[in-house]
C-alpha positions, -999 to 999 in steps of 0.1 A, spaced: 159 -162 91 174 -195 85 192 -204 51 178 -237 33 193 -230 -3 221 -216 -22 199 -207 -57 182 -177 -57 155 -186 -81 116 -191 -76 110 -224 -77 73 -211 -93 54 -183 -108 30 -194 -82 59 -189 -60 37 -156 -41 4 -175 -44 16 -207 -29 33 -184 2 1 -163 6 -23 -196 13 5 -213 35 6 -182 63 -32 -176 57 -42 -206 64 -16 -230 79 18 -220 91 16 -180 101 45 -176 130 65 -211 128 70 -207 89 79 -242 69 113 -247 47 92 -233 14 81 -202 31 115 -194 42 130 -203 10 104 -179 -6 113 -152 22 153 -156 17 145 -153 -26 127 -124 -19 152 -108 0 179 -109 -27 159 -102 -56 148 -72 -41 184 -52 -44 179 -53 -80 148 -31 -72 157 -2 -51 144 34 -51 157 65 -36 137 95 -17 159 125 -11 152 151 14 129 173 4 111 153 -19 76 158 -20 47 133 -12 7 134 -3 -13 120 19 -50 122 21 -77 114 51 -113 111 51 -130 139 70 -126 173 85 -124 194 121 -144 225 129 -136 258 135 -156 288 156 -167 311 133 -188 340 135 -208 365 109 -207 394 136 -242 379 150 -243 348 153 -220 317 164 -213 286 143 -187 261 132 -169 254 94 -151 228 83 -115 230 85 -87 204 71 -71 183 102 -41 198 120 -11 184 117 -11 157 145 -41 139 133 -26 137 99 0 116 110 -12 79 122 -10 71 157 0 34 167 -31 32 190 -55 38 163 -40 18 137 -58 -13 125 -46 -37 101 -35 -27 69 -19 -43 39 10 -32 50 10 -23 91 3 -44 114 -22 -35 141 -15 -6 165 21 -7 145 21 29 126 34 33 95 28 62 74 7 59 39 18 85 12 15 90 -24 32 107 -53 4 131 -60 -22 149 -48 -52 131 -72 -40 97 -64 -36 103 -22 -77 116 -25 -82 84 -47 -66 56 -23 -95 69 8 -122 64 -18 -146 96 -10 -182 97 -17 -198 129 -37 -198 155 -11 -172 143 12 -150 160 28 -110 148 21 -84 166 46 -49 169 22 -14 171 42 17 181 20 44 160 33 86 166 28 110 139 33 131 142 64 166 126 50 178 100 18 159 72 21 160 34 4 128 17 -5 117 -13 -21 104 -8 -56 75 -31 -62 66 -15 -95 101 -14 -112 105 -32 -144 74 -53 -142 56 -66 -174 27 -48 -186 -7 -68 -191 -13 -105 -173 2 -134 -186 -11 -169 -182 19 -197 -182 13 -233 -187 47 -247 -186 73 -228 -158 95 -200 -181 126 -188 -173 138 -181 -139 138 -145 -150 104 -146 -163 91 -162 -128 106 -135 -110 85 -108 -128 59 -129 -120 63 -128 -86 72 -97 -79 42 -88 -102 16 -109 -72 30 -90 -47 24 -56 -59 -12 -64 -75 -16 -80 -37 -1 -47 -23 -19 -23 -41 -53 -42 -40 -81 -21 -25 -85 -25 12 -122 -29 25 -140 -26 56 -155 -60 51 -122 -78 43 -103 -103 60 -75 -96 83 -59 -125 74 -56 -111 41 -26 -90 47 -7 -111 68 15 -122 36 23 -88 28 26 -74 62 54 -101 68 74 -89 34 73 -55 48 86 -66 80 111 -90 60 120 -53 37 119 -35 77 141 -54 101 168 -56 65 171 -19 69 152 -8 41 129 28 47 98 13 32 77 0 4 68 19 -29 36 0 -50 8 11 -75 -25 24 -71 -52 5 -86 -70 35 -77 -49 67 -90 -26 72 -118 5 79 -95 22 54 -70 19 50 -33 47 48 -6 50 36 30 73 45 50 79 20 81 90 51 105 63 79 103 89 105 109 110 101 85 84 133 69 70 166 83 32 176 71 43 211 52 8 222 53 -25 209 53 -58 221 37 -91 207 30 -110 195 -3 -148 187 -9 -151 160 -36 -174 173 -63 -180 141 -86 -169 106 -85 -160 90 -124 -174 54 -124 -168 56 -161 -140 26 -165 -160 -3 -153 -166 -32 -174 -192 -66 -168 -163 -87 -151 -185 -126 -152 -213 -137 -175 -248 -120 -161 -277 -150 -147 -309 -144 -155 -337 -146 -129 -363 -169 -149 -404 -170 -131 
């Protein structure tokens, strides 16, 4: 990546927003000086937000379904549900679609930090079945931190604050845009800015991305090589309720008049 400045500070707190609509919708592979000067900023703030996996270190991952075993009742012959074996708990590149972090047919491999919030990230349905793999880190590993030392709540700025205060900000877009929910209806194009900060946080050397779940109460990890972990062991859950509890009107309602 070409250098264009010396300062290391966001020129914005729109710095992530402006990035995200300029390779969505104008210059994706032949990036312009601002995108590249948002690219090299990110680099460099990122050291200050480094995390550590050690080997051994436990993570989860969850999938959406089950196999079937033979069984038998000393009569007759039938199948039962059975958590996936270990190889189709681990992605394979050929059936990888776009993610917010992966590109297509480019596996990387989706973890989190507990059990409840892996289930939570594949969104099951009441009566679905969720296949669980215990995973164990391989070796040390350094990851980005998305989550470390960002502000709580969401602040609205009408005058640019301090460069410190405009890097929270950033840094605070890129993990809501990280850890946003992914849909089957959504875009592609969607996660083309964050799939080119993971490749920026890849091809630097760094082992992969740590974020929140909007979804669970732990945090989530990708790891840009897939075996950097072993599956430990695998087993299979049925999902008994689903809490739509927290949910609040988000827009004023319209009334449907005649």
């Amino acid at each position: 990546m070409t250098k264009h400045s010396t300062t290391k500070e966001f020129k914005s707190t729109y710095s992530y927003r402006n990035f995200d609509q300029e390779v969505r919708h104008n210059n994706r592979f032949i990036r312009n000086k601002a995108s590249e000067d948002f690219l090299e900023k990110l680099l460099e703030t990122c050291k200050k937000r480094i995390a550590s996996l050690s080997l051994g270190d436990e993570l989860w991952r969850a999938q959406l379904g089950c196999d079937w075993r033979p069984d038998s009742n000393g009569e007759d012959k039938f199948e039962v549900p059975c958590a996936f074996g270990p190889e189709r708990m681990k992605p394979l590149p050929e059936k990888m679609g776009d993610g917010r972090i992966n590109p297509r047919r480019i596996a990387y491999l989706y973890l989190a930090t507990d059990m409840k919030t892996a289930i939570a990230e594949v969104r099951p349905w009441v009566g679905a079945y969720v296949s669980i793999g215990n995973f164990k880190i391989l070796q040390d590993l350094k990851l980005v931190d998305c989550t470390k030392d960002l502000p709580k709540g969401f602040k609205i700025y009408f005058i640019e604050p301090s460069p410190d205060e405009r890097e929270n900000a950033v840094w605070t877009d890129i993990n809501r845009a990280l850890s946003s929910p992914v849909g089957p209806m959504d875009d592609y194009a969607a996660y083309i800015p964050t799939q080119i900060i993971a490749e920026l946080f890849k091809v630097n050397k760094y082992d992969g991305i740590i974020y929140q779940s909007s979804l669970g109460q732990g945090k989530n990890m990708c790891l840009f090589d897939p075996n950097m972990a072993k599956i430990v062991w695998g087993s299979l859950y049925k999902v008994k309720t689903v809490n739509f509890a927290a949910i609040e009107e988000e827009m004023e309602r319209y009334i449907v008049r005649g």
